[in-house]
Each structure stands twice: as structure tokens, then as C-alpha cells.
KEVEX-690916 format. One record per atom (N, C-alpha, C, O, CB): residue number from 1; x, y, z; atom name. Coordinates in Angstrom, 2 decimals. Glycine has a CB too. Example, Ala and Ser with C-alpha at 12.3 -4.5 7.8 and 13.67 -1.06 7.14 Angstrom:
! KEVEX-690916
(pt 1,(13.19,-5.69,7.80),N) (pt 1,(12.30,-4.50,7.80),CA) (pt 1,(13.20,-3.30,7.80),C) (pt 1,(14.24,-3.32,8.46),O) (pt 1,(11.31,-4.47,9.05),CB) (pt 2,(12.85,-2.25,7.08),N) (pt 2,(13.67,-1.06,7.14),CA) (pt 2,(12.90,0.03,7.87),C) (pt 2,(13.41,1.14,8.04),O) (pt 2,(14.08,-0.60,5.72),CB) 
END
This chain:
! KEVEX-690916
(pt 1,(69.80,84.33,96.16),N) (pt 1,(70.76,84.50,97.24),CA) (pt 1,(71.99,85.21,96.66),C) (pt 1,(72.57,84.63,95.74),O) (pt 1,(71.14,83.12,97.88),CB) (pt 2,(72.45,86.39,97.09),N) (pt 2,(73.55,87.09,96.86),CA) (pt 2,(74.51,86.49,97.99),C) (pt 2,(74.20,86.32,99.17),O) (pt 2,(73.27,88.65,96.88),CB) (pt 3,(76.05,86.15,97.21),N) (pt 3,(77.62,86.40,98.13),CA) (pt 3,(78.39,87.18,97.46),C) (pt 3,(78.53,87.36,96.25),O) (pt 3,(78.62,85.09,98.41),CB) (pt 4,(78.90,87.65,98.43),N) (pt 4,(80.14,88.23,98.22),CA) (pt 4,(81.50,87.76,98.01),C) (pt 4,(81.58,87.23,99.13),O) (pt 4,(80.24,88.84,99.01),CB) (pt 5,(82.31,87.58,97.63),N) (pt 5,(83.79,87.03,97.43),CA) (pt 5,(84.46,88.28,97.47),C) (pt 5,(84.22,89.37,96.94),O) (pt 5,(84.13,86.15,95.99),CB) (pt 6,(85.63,87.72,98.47),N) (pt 6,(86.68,88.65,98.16),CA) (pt 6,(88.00,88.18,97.74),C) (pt 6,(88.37,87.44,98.65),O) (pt 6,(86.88,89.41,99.21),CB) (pt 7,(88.74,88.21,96.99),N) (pt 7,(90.25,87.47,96.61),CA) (pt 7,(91.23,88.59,97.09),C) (pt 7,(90.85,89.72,96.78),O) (pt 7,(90.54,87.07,94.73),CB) (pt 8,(92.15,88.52,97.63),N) (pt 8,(93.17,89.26,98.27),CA) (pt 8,(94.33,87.73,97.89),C) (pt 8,(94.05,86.54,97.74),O) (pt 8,(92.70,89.84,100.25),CB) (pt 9,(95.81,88.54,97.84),N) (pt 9,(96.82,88.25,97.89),CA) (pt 9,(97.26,87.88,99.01),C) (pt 9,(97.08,88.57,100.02),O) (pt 9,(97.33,88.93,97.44),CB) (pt 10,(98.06,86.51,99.02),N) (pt 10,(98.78,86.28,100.85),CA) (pt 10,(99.80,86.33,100.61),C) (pt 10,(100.57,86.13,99.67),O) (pt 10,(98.65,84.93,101.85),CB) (pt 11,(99.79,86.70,101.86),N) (pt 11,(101.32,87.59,102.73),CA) (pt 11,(102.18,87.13,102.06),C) (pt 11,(102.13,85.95,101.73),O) (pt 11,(101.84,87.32,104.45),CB) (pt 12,(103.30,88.05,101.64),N) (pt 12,(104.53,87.76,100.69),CA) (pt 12,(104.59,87.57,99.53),C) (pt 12,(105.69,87.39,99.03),O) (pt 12,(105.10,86.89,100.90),CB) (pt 13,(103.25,87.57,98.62),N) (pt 13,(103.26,87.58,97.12),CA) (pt 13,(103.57,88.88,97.06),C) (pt 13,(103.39,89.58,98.06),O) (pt 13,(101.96,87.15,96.28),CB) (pt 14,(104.08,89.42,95.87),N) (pt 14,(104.84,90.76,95.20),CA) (pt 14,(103.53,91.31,94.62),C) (pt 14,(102.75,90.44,94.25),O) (pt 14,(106.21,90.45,93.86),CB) (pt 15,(103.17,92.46,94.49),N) (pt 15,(101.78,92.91,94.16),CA) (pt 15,(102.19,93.95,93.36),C) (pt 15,(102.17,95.09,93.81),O) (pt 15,(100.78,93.34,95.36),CB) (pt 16,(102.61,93.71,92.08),N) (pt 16,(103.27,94.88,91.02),CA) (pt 16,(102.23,96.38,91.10),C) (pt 16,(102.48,97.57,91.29),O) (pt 16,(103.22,94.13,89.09),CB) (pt 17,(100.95,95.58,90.85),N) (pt 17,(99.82,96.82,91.01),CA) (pt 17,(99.61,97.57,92.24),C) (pt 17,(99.65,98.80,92.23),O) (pt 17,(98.46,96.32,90.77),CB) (pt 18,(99.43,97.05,93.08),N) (pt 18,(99.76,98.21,94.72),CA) (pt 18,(100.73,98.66,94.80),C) (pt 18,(100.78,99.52,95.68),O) (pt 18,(99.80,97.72,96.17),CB) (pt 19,(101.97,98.42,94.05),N) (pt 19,(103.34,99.39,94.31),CA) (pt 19,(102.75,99.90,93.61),C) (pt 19,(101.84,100.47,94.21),O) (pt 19,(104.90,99.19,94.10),CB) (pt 20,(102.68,100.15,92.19),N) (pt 20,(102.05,101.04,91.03),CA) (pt 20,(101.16,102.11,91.73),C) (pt 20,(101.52,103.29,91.71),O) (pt 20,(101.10,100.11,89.93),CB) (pt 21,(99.98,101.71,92.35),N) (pt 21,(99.30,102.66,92.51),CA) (pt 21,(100.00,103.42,93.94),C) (pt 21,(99.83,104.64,93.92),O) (pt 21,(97.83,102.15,92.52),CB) (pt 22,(100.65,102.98,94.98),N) (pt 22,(101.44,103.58,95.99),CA) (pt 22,(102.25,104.36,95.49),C) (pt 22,(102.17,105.47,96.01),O) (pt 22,(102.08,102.80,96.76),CB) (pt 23,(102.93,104.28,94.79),N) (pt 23,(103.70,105.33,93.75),CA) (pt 23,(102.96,106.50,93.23),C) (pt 23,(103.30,107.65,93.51),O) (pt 23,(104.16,104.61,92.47),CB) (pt 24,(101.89,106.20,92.45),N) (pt 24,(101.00,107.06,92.31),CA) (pt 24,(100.39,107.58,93.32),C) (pt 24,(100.15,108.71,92.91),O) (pt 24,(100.28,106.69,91.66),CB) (pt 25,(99.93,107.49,94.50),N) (pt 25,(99.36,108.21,95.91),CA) (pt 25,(100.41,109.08,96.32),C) (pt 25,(100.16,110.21,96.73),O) (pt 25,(99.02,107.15,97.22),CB) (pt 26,(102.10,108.44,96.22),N) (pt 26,(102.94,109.22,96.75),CA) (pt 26,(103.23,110.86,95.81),C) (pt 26,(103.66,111.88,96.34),O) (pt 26,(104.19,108.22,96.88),CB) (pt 27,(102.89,110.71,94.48),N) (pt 27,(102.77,111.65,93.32),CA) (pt 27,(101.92,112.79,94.03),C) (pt 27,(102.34,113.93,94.24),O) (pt 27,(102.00,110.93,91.89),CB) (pt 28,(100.83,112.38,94.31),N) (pt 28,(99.52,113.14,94.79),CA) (pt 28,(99.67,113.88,96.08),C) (pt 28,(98.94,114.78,96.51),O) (pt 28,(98.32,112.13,95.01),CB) (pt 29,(100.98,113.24,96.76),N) (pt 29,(100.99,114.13,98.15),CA) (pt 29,(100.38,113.17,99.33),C) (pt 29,(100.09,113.61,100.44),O) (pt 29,(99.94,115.66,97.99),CB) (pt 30,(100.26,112.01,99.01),N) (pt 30,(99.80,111.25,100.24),CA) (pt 30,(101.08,110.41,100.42),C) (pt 30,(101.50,109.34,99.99),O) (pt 30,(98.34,110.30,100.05),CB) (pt 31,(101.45,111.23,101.11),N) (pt 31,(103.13,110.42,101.52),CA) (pt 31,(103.22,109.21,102.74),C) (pt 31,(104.15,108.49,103.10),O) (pt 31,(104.33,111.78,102.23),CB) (pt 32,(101.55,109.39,103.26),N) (pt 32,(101.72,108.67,104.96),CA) (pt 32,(101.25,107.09,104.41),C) (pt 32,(100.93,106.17,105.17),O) (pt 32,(100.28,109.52,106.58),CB) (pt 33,(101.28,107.01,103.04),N) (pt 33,(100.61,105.26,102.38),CA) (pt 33,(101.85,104.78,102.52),C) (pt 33,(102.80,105.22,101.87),O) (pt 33,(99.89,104.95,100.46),CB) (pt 34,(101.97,103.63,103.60),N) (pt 34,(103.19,102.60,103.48),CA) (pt 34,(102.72,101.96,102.74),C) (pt 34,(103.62,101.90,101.90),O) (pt 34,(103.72,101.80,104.54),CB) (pt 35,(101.48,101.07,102.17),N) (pt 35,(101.28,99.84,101.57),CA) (pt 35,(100.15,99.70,101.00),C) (pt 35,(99.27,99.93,101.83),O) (pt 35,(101.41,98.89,102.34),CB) (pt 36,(99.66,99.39,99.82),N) (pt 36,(98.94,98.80,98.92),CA) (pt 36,(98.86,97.83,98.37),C) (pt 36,(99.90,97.46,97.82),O) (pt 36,(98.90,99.18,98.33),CB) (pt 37,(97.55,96.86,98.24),N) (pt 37,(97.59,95.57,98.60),CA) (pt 37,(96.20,95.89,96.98),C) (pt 37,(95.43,96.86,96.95),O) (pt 37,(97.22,94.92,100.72),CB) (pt 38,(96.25,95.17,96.27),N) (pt 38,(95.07,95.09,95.22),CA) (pt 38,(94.55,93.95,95.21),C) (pt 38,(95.42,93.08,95.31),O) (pt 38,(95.37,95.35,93.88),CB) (pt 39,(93.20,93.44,95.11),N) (pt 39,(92.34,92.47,95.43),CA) (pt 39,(91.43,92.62,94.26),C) (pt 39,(91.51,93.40,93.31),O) (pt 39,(91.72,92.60,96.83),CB) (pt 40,(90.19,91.36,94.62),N) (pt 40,(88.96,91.21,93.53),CA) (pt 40,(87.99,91.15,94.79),C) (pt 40,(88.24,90.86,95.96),O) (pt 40,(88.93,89.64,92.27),CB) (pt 41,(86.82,91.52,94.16),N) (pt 41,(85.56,91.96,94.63),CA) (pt 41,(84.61,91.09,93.83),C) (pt 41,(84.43,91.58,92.71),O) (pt 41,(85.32,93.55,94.44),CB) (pt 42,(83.81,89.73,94.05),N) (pt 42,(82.72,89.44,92.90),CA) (pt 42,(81.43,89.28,93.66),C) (pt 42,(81.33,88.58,94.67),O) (pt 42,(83.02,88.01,91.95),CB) (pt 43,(80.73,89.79,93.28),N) (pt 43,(78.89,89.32,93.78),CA) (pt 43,(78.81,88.31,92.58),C) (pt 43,(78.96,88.49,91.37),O) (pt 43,(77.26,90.90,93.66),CB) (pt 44,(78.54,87.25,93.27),N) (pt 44,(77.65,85.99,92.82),CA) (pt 44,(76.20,85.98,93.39),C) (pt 44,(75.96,86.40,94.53),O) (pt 44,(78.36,84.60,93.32),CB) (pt 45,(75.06,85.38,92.42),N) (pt 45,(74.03,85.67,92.31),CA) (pt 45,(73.65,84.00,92.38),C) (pt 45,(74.25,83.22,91.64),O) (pt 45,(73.74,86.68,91.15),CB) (pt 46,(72.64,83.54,93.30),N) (pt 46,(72.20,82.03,93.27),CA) (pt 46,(71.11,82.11,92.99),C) (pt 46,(70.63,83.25,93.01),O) (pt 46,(72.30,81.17,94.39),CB) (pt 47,(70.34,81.11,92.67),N) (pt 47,(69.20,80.71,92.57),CA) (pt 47,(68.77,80.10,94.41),C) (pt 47,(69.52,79.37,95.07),O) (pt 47,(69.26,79.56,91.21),CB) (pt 48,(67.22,80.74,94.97),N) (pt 48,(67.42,79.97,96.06),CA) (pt 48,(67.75,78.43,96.54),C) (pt 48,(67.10,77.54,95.99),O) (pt 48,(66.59,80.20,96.44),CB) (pt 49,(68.68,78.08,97.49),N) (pt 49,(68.84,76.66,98.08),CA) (pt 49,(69.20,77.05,99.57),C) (pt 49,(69.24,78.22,99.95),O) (pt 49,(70.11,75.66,97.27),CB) (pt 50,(69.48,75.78,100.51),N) (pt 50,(70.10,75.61,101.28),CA) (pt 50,(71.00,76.71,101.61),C) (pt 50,(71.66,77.19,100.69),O) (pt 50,(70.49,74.63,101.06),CB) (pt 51,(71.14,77.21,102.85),N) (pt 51,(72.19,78.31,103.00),CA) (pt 51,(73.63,77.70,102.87),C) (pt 51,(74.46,78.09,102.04),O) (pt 51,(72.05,79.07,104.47),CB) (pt 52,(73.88,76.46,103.98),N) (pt 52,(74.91,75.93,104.10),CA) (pt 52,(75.21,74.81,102.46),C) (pt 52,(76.23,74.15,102.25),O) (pt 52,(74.74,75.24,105.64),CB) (pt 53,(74.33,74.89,101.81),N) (pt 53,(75.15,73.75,99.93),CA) (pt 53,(74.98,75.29,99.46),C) (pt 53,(75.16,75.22,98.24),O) (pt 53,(73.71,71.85,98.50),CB) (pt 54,(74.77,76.42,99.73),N) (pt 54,(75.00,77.27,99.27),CA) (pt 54,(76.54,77.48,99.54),C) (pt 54,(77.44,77.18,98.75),O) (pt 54,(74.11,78.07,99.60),CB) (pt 55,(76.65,77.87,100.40),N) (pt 55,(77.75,78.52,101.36),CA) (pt 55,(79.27,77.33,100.78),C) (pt 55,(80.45,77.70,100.72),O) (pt 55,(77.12,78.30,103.56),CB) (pt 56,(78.88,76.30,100.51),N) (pt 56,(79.95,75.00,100.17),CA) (pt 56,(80.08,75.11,98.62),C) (pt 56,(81.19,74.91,98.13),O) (pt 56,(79.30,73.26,100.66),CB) (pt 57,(78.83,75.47,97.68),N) (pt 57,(79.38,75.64,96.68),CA) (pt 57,(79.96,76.66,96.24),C) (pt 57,(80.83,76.61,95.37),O) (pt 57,(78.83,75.38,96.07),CB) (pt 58,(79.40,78.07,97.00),N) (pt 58,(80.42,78.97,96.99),CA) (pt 58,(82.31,78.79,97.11),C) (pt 58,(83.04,79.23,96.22),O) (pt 58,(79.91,79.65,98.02),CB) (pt 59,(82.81,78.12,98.30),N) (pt 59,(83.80,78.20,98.77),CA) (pt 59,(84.38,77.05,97.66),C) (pt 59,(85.60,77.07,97.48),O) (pt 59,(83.79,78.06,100.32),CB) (pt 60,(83.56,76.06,96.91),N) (pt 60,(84.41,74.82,96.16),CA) (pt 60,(84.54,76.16,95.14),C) (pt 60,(85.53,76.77,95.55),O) (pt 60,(83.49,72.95,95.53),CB) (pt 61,(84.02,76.81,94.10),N) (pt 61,(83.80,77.63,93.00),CA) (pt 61,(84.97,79.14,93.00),C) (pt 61,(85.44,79.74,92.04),O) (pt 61,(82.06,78.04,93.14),CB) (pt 62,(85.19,79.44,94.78),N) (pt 62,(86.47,79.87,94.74),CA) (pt 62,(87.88,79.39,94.70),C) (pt 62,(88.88,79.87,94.16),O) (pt 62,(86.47,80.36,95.44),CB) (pt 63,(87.70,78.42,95.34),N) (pt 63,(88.96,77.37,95.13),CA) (pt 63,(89.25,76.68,94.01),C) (pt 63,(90.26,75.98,94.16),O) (pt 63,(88.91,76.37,95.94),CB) (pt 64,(88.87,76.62,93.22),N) (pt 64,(88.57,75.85,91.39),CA) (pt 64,(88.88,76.94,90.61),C) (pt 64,(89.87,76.90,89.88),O) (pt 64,(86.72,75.28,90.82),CB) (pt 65,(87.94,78.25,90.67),N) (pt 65,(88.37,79.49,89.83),CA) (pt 65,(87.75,80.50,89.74),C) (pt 65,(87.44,81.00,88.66),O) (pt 65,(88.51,79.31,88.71),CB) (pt 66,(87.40,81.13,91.16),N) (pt 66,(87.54,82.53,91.43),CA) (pt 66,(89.07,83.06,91.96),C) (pt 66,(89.55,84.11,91.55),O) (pt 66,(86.44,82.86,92.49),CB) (pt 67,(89.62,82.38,92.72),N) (pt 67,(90.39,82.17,93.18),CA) (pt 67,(92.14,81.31,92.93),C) (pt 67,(92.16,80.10,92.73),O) (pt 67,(89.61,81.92,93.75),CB) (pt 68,(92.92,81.80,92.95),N) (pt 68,(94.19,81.46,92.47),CA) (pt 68,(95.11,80.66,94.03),C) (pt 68,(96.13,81.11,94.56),O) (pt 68,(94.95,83.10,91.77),CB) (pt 69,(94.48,79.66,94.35),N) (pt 69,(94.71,79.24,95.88),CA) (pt 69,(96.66,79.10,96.46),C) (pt 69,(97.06,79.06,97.62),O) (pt 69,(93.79,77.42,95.98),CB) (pt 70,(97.59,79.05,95.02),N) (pt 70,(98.58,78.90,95.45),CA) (pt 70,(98.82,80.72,95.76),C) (pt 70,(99.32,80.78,96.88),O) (pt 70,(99.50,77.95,94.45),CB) (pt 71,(98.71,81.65,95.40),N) (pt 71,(99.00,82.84,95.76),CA) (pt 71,(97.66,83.67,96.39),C) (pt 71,(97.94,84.68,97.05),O) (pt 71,(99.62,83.46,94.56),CB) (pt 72,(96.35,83.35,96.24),N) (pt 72,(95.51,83.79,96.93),CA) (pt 72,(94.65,83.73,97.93),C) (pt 72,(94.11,82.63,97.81),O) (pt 72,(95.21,83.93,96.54),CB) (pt 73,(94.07,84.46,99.13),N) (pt 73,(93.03,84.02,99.91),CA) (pt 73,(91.76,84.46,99.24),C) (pt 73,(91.60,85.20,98.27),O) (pt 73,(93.15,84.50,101.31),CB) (pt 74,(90.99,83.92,99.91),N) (pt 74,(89.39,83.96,99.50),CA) (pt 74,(88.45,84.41,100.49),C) (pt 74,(88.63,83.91,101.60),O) (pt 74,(88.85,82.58,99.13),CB) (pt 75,(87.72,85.06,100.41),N) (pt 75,(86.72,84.98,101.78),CA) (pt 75,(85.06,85.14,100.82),C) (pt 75,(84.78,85.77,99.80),O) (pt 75,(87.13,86.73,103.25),CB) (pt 76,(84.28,84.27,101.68),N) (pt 76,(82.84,84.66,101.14),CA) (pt 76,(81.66,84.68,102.39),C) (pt 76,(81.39,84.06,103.43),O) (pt 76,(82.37,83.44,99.92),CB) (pt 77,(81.28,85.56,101.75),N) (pt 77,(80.03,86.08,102.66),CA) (pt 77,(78.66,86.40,102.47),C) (pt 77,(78.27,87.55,102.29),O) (pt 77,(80.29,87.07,103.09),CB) (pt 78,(77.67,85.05,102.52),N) (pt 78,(76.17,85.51,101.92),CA) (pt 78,(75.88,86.76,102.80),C) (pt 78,(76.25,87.15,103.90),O) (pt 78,(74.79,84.22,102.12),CB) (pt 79,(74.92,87.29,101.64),N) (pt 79,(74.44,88.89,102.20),CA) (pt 79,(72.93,88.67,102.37),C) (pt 79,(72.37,88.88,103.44),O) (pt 79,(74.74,90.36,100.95),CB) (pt 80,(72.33,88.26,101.34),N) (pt 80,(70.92,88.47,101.52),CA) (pt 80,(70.26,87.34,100.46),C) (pt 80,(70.63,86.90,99.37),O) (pt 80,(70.49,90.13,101.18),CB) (pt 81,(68.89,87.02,101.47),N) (pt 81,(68.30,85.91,100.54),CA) (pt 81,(67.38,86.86,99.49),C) (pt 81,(66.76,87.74,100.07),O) (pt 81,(67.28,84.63,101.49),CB) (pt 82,(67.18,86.80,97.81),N) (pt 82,(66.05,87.15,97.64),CA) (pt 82,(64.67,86.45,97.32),C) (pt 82,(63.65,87.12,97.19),O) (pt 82,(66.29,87.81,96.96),CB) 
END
């Protein structure tokens, strides 16, 4: 079973790296970027089980430490059983 995780920053944390790279877009001539936001991307790989003790150990495993819960959101999304 493949998920997806995504970690994104919530609203109002300071994101040193999306100014960084917005700065850099503005260099390049893309002047119309108000905002850059930098995130994590992980594919986790299961062994088959249950969709839903799937789906729960996913979301405990972001909240413990994929995930930084006082400054981050999380989202996960199984994709496909193999």
C-alpha cells in the first residue's frame, strides 16, 4: 500500500525558504509571485493491511515525526493498494 504525506507550514509561520526562493523568481522576471510557501512530499510504502489501521497509522507516524505539529499541517492520502 502506497501514501502520500504532505507537510506544509500553517498560516503565520515565517518560511525563510519561500522568501528565498520568491526573491529568486523575482530575479528571473516573474514579478506576478506574491508568495511562496515550501513544504515536504513523502511516499510511504506499507506492507498490505486494513485500509482504515492503515490510514491511522499513517496519521499517528505524522504526528510523532513526519510532521512538526506545533508549526506544521499534515495531510495523507492512500494512492494505491499493491
Amino acid at each position: 500500500m502506497k501514501a502520500d504525506i504532505y507537510v506544509t507550514l500553517k498560516e503565520g509561520v515565517l518560511d525563510p525558504q519561500g522568501e528565498a526562493v520568491k526573491k529568486s523568481l523575482h530575479v528571473l522576471g516573474y514579478d506576478n509571485v506574491d508568495e511562496v510557501r515550501i513544504g515536504k512530499y513523502i511516499e510511504v510504502y506499507m506492507a498490505n493491511m486494513d485500509r482504515e489501521k492503515a490510514w491511522q497509522e499513517l496519521q499517528e507516524m505524522s504526528d510523532k515525526l513526519l510532521a512538526n505539529p506545533v508549526i506544521e499541517n499534515f495531510q495523507v492520502k492512500l494512492v494505491e493498494d499493491k
